[in-house]
PQR file with spaces between the fields and no chain letter, atoms N, CA, C, O and H, PARSE charges and radii, in Angstrom:
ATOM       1  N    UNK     1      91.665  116.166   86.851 -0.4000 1.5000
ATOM       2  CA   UNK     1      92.286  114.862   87.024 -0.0000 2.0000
ATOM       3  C    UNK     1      92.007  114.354   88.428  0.5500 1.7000
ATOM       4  O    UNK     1      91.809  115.060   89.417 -0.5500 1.4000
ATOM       5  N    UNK     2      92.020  113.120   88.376 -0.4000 1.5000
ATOM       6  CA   UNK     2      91.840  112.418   89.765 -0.0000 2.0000
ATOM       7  C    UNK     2      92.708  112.089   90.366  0.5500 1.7000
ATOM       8  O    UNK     2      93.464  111.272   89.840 -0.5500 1.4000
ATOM       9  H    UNK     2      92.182  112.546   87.573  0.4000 1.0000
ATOM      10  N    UNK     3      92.957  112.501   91.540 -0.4000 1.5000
ATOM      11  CA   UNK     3      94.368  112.345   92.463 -0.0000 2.0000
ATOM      12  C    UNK     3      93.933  111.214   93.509  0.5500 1.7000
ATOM      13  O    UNK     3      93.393  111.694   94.506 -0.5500 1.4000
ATOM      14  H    UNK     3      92.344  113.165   91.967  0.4000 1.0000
ATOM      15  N    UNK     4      94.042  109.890   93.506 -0.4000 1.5000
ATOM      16  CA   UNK     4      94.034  109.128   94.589 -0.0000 2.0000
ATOM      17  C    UNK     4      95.067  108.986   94.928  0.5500 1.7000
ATOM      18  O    UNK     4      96.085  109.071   94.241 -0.5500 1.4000
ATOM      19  H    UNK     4      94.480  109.500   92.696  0.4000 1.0000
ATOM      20  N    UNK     5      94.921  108.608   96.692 -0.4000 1.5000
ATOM      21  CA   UNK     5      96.507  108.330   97.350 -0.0000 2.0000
ATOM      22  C    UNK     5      96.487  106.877   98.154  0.5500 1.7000
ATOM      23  O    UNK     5      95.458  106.214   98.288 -0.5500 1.4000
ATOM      24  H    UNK     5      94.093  108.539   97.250  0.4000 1.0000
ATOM      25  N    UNK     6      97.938  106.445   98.725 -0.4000 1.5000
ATOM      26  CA   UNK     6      97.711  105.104   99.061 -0.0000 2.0000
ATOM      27  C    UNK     6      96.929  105.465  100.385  0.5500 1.7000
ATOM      28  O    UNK     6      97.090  106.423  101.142 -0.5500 1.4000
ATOM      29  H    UNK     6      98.773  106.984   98.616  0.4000 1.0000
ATOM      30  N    UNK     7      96.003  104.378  100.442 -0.4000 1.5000
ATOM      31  CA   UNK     7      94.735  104.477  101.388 -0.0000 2.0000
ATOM      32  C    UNK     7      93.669  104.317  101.154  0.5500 1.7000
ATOM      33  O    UNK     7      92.765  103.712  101.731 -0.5500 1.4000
ATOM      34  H    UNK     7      95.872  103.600   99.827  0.4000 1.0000
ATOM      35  N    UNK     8      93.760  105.107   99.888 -0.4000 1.5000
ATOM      36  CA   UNK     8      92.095  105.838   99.317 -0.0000 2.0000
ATOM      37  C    UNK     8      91.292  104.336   99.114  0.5500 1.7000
ATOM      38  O    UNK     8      91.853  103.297   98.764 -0.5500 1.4000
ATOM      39  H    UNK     8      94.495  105.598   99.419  0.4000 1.0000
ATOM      40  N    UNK     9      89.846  104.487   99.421 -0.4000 1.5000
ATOM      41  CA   UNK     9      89.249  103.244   98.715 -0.0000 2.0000
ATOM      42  C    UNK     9      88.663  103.613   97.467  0.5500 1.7000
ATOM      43  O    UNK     9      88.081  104.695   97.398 -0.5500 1.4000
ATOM      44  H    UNK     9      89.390  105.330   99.706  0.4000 1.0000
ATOM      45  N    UNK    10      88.724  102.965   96.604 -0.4000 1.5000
ATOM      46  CA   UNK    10      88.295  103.291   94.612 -0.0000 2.0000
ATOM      47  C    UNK    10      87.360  101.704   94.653  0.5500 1.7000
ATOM      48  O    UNK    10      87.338  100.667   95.317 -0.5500 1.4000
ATOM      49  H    UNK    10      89.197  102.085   96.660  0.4000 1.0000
ATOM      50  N    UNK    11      86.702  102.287   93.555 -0.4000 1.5000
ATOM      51  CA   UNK    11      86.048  101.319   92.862 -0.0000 2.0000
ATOM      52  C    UNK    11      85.882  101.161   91.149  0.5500 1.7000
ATOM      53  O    UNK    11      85.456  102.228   90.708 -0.5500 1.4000
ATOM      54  H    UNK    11      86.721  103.129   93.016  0.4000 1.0000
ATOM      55  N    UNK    12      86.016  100.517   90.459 -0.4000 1.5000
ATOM      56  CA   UNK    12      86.131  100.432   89.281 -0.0000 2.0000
ATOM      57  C    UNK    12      84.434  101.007   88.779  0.5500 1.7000
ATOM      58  O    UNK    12      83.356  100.544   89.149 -0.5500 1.4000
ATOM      59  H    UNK    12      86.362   99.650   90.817  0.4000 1.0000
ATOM      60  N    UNK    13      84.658  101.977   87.977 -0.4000 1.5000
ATOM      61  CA   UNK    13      83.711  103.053   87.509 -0.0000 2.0000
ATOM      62  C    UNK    13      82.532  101.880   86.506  0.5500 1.7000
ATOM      63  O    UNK    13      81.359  102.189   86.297 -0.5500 1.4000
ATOM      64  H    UNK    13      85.534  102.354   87.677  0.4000 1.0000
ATOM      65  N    UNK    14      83.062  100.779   86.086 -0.4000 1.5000
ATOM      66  CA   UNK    14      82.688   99.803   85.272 -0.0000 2.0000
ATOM      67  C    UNK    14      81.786   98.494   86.502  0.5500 1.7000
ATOM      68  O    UNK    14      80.720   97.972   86.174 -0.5500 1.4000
ATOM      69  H    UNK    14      84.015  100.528   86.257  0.4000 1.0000
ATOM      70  N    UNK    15      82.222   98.301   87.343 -0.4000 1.5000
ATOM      71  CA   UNK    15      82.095   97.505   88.058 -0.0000 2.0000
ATOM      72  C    UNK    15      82.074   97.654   89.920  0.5500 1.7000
ATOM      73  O    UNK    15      82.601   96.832   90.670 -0.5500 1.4000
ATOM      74  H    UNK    15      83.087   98.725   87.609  0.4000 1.0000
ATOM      75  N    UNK    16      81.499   98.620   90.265 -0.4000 1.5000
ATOM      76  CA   UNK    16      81.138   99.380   91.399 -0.0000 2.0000
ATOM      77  C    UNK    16      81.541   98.518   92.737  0.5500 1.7000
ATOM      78  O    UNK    16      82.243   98.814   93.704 -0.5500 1.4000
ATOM      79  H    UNK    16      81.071   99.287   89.656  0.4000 1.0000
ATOM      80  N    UNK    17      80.961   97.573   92.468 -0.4000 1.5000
ATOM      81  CA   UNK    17      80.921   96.193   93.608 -0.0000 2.0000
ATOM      82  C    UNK    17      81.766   95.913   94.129  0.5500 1.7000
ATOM      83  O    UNK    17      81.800   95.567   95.310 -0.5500 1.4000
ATOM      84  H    UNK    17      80.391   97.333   91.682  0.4000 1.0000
ATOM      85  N    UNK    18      83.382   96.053   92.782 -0.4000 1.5000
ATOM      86  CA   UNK    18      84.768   95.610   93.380 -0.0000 2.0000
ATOM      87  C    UNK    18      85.378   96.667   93.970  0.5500 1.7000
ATOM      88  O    UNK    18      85.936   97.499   93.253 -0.5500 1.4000
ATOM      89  H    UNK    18      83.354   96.334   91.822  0.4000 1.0000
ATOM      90  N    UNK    19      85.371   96.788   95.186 -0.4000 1.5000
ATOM      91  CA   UNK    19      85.708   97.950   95.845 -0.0000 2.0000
ATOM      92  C    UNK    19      87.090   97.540   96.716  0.5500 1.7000
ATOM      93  O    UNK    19      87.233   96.423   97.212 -0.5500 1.4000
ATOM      94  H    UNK    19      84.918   96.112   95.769  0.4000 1.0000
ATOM      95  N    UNK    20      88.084   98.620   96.823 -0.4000 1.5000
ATOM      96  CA   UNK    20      89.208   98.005   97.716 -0.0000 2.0000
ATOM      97  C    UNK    20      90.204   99.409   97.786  0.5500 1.7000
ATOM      98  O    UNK    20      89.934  100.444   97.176 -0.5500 1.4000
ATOM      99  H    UNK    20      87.968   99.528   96.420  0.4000 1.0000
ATOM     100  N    UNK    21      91.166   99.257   98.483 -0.4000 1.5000
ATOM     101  CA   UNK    21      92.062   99.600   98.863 -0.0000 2.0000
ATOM     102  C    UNK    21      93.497  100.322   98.012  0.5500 1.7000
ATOM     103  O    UNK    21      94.194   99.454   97.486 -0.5500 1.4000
ATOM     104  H    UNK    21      91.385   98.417   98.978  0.4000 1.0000
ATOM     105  N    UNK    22      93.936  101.572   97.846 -0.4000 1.5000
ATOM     106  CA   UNK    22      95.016  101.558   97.350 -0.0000 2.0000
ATOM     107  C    UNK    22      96.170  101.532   97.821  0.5500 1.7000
ATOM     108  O    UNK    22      96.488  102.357   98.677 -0.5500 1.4000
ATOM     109  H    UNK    22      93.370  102.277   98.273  0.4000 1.0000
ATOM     110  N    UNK    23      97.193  100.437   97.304 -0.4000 1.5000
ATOM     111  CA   UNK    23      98.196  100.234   97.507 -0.0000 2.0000
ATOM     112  C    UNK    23      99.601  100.748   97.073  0.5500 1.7000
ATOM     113  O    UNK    23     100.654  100.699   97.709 -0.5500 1.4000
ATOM     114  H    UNK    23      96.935   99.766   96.608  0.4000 1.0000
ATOM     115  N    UNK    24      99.271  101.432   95.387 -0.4000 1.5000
ATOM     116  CA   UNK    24     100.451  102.272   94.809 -0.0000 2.0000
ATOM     117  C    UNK    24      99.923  102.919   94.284  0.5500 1.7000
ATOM     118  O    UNK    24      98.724  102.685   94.136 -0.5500 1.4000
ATOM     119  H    UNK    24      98.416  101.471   94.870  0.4000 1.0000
ATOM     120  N    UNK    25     100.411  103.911   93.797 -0.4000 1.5000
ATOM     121  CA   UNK    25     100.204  104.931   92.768 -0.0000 2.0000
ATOM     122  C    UNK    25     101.523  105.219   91.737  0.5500 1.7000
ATOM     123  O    UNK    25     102.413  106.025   92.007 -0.5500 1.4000
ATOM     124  H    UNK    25     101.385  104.102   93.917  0.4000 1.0000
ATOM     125  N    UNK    26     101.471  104.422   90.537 -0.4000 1.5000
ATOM     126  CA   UNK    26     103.119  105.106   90.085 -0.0000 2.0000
ATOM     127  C    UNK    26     102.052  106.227   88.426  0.5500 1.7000
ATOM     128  O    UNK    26     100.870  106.296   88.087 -0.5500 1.4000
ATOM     129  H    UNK    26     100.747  103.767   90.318  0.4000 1.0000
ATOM     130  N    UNK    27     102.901  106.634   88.087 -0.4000 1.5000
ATOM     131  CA   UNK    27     103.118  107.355   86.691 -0.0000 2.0000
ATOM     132  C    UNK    27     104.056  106.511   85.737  0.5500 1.7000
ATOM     133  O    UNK    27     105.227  106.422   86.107 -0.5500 1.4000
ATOM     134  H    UNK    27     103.861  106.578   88.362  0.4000 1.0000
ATOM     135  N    UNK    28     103.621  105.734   84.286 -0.4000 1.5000
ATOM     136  CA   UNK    28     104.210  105.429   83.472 -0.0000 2.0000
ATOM     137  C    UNK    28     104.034  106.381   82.303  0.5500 1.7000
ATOM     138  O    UNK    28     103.110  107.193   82.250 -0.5500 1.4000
ATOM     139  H    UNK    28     102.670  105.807   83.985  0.4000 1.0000
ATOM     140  N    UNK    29     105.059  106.225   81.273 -0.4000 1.5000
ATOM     141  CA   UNK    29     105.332  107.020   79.757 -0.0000 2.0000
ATOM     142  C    UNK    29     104.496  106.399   79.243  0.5500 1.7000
ATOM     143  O    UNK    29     104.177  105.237   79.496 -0.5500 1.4000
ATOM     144  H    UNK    29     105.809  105.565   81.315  0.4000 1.0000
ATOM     145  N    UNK    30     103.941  107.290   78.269 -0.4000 1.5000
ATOM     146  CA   UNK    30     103.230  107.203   77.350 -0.0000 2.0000
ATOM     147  C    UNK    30     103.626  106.283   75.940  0.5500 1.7000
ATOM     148  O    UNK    30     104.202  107.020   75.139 -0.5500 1.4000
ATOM     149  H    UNK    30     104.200  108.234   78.064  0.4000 1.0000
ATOM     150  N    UNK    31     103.504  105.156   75.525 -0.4000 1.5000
ATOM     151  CA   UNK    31     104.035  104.616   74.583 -0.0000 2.0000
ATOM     152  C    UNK    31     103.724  105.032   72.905  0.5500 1.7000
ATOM     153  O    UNK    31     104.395  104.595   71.970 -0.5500 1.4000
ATOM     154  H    UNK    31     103.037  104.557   76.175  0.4000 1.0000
ATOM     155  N    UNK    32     102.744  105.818   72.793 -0.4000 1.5000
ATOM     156  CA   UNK    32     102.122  106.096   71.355 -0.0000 2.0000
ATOM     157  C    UNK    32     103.168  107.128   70.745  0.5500 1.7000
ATOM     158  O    UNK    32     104.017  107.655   71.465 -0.5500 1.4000
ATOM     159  H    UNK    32     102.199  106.172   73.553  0.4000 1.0000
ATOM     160  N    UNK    33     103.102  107.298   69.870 -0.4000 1.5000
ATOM     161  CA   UNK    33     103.724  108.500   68.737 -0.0000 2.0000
ATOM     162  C    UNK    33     103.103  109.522   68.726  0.5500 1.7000
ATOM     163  O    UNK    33     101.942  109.225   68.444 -0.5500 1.4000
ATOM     164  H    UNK    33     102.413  106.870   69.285  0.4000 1.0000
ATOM     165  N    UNK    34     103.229  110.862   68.911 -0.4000 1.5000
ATOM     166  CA   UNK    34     102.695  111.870   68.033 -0.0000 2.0000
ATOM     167  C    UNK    34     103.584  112.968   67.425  0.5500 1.7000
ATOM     168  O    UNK    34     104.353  113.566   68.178 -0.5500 1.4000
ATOM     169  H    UNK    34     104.172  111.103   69.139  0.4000 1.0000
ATOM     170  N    UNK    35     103.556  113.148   66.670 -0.4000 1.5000
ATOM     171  CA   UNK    35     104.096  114.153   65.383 -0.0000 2.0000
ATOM     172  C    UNK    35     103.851  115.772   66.423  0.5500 1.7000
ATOM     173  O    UNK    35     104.544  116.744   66.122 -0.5500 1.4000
ATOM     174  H    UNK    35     102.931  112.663   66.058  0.4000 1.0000
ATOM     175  N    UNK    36     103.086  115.854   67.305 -0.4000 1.5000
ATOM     176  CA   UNK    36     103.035  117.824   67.446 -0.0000 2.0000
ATOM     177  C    UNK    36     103.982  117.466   69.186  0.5500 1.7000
ATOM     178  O    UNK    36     104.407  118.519   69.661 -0.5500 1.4000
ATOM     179  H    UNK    36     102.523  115.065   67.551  0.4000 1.0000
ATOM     180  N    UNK    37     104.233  116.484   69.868 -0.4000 1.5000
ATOM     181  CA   UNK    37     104.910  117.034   70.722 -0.0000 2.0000
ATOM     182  C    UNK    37     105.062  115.304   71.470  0.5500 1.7000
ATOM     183  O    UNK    37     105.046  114.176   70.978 -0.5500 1.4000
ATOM     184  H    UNK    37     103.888  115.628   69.482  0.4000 1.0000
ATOM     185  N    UNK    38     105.206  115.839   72.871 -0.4000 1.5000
ATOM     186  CA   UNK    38     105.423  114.550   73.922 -0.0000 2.0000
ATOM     187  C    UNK    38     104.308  114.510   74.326  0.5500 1.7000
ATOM     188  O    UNK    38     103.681  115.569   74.331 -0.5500 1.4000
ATOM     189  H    UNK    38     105.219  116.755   73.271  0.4000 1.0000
ATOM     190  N    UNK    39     103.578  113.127   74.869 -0.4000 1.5000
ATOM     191  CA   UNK    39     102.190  113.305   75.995 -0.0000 2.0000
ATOM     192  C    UNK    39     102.566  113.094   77.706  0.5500 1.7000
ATOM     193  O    UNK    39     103.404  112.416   78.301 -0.5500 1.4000
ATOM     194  H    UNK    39     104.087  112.266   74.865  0.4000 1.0000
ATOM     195  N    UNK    40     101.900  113.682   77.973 -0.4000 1.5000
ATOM     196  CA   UNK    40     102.359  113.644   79.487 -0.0000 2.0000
ATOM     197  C    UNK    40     101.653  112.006   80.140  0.5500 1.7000
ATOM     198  O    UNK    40     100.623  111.417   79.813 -0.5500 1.4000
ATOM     199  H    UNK    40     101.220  114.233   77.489  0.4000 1.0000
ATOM     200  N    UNK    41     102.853  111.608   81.289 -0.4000 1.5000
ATOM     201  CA   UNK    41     102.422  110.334   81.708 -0.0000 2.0000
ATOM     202  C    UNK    41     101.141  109.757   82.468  0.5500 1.7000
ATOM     203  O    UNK    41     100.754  110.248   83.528 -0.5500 1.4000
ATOM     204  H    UNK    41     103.690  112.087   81.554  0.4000 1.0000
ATOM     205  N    UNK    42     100.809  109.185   82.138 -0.4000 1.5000
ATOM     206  CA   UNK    42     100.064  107.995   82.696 -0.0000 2.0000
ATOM     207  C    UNK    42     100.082  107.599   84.082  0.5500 1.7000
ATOM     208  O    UNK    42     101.163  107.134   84.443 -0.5500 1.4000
ATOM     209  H    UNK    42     101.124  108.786   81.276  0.4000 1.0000
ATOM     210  N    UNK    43      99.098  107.662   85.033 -0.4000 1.5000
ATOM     211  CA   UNK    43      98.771  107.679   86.322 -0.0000 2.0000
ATOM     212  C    UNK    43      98.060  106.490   86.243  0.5500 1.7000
ATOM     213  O    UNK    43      96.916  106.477   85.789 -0.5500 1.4000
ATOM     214  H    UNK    43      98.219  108.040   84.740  0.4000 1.0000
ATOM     215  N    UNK    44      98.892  105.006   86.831 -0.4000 1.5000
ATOM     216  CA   UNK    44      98.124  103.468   87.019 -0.0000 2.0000
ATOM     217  C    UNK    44      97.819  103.540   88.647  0.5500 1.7000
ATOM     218  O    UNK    44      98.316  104.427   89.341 -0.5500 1.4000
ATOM     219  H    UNK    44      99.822  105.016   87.200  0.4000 1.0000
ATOM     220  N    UNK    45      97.204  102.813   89.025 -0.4000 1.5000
ATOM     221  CA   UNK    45      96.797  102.807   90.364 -0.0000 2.0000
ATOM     222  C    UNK    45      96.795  100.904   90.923  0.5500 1.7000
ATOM     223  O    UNK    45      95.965  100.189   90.361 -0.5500 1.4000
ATOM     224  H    UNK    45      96.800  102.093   88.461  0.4000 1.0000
ATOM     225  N    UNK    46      97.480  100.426   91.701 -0.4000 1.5000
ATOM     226  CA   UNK    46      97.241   99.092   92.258 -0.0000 2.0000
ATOM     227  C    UNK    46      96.500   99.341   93.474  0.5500 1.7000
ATOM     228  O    UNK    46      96.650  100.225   94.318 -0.5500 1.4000
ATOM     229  H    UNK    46      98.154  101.007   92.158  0.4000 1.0000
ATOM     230  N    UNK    47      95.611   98.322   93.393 -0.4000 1.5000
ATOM     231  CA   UNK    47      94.468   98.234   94.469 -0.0000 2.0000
ATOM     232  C    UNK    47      94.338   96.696   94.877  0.5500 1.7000
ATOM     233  O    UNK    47      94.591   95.799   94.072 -0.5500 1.4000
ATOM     234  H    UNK    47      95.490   97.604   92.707  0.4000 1.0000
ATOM     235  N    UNK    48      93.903   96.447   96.254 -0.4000 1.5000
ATOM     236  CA   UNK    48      94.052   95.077   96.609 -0.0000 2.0000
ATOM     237  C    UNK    48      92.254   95.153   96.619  0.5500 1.7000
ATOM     238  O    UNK    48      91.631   96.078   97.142 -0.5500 1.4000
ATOM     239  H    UNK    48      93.697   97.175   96.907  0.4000 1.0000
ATOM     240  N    UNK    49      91.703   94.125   96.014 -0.4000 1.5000
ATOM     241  CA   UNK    49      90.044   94.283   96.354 -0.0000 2.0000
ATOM     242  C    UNK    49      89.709   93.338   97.329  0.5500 1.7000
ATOM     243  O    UNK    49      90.274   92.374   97.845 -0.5500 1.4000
ATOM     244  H    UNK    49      92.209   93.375   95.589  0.4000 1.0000
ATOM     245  N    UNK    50      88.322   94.050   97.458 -0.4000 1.5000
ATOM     246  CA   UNK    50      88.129   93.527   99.452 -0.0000 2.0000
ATOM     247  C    UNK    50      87.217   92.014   98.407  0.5500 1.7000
ATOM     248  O    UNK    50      87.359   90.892   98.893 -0.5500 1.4000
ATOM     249  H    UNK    50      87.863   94.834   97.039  0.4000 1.0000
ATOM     250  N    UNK    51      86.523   92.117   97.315 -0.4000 1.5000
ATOM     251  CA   UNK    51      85.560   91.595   96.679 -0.0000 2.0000
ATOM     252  C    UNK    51      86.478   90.136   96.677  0.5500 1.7000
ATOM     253  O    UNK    51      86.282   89.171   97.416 -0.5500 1.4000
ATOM     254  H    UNK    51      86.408   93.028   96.920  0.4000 1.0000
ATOM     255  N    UNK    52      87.361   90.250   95.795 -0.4000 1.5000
ATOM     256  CA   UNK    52      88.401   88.723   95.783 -0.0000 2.0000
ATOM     257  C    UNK    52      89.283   88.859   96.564  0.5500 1.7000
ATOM     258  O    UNK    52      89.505   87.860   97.249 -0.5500 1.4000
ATOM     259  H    UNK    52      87.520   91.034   95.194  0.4000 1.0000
ATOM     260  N    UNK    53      89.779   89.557   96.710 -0.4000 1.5000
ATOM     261  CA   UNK    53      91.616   89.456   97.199 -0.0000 2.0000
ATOM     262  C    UNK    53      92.709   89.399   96.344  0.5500 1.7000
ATOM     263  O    UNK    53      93.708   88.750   96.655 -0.5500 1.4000
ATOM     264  H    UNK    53      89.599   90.368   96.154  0.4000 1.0000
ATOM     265  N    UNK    54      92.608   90.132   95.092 -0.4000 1.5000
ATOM     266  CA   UNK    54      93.263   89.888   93.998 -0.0000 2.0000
ATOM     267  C    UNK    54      93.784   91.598   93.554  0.5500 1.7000
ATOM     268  O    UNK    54      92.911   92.382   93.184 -0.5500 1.4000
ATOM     269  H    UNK    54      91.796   90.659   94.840  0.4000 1.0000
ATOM     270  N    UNK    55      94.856   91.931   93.613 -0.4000 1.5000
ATOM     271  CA   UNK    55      95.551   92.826   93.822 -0.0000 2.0000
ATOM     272  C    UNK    55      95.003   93.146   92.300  0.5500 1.7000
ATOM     273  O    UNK    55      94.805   92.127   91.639 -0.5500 1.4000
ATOM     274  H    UNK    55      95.566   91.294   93.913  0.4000 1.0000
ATOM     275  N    UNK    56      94.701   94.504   91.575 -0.4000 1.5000
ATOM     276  CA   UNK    56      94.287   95.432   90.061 -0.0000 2.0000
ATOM     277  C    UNK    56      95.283   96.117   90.070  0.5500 1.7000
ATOM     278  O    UNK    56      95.869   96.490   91.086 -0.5500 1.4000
ATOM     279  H    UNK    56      94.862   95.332   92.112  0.4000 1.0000
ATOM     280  N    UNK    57      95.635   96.397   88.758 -0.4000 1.5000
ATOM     281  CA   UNK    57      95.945   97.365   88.138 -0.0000 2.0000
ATOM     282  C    UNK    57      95.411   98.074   87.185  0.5500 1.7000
ATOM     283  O    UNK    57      95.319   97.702   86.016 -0.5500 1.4000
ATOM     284  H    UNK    57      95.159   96.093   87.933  0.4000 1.0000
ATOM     285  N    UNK    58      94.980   99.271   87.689 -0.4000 1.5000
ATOM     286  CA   UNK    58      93.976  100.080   86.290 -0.0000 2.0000
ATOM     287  C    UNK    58      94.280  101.342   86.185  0.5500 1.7000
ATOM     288  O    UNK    58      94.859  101.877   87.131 -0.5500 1.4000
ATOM     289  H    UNK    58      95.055   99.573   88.640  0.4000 1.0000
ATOM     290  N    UNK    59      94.058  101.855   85.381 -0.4000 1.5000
ATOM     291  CA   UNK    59      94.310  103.345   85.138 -0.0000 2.0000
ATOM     292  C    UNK    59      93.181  104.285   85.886  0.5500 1.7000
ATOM     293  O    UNK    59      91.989  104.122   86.148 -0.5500 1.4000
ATOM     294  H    UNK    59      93.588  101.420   84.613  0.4000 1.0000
ATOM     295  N    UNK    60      94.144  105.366   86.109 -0.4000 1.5000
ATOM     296  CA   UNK    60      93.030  106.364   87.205 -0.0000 2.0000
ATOM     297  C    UNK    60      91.732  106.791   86.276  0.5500 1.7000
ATOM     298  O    UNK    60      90.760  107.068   86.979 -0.5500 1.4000
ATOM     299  H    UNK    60      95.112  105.499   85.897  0.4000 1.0000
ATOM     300  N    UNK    61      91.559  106.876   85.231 -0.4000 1.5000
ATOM     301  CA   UNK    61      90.411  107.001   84.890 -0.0000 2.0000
ATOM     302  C    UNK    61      89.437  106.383   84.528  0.5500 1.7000
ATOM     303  O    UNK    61      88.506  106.904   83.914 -0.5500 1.4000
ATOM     304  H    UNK    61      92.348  106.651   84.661  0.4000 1.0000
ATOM     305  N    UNK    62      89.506  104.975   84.906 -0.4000 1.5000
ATOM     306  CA   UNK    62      88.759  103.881   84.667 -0.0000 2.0000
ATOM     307  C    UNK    62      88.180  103.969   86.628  0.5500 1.7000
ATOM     308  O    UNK    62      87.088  103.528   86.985 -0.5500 1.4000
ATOM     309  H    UNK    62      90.262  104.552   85.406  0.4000 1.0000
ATOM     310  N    UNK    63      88.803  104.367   87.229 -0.4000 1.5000
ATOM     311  CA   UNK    63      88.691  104.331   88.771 -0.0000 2.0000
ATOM     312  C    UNK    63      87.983  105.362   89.388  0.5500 1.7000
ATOM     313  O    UNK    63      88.295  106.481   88.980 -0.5500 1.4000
ATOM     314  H    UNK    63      89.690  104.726   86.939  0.4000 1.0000
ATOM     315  N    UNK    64      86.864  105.303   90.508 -0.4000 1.5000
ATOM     316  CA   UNK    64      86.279  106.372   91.297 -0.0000 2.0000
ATOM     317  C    UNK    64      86.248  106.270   92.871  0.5500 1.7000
ATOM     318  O    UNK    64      85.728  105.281   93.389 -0.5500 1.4000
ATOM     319  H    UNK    64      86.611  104.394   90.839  0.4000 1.0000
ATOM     320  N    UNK    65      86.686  107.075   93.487 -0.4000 1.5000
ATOM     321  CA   UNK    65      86.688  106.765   94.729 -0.0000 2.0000
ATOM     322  C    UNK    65      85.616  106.559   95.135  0.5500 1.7000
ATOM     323  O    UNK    65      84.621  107.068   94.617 -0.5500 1.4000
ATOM     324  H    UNK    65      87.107  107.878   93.067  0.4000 1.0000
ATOM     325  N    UNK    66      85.556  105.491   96.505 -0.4000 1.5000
ATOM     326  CA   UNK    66      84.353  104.753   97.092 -0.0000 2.0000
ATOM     327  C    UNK    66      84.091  105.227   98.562  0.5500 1.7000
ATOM     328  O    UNK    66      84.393  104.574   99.561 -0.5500 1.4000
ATOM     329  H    UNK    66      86.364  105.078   96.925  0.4000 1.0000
ATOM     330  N    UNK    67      83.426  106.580   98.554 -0.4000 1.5000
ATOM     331  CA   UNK    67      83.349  106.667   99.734 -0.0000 2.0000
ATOM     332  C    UNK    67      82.132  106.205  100.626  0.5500 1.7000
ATOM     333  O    UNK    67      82.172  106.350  101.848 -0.5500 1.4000
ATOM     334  H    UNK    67      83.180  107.111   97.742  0.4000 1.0000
């Protein structure tokens, strides 16, 4: 799993270019159903990008750090 922290610079794994800054890191619940147990939560990441200036929210695995 990928552990970014606030600081880190990420870039969207889809779109390299938009590169920026992290600002939060929370963990949300999992909303789906499953029948064999619970799923463990969800790691979103807010990032302010240097590209627009338009604060993201994406999930850590859509995200790669930009070093």
């Amino acid at each position: 799993m990928k552990n970014f922290r606030v600081g880190d610079r990420v870039c969207f794994i889809t779109h390299m270019s938009n590169k920026g800054v992290v600002e939060k890191v929370e963990f949300k619940s999992v909303t789906a159903n499953n029948s064999a147990g619970a799923f463990s939560k969800m790691c979103w990441v807010h990032f302010k990008s240097d590209l627009d200036g338009n604060t993201y929210i994406a999930k850590a695995q859509d995200l790669m750090r930009a070093d």
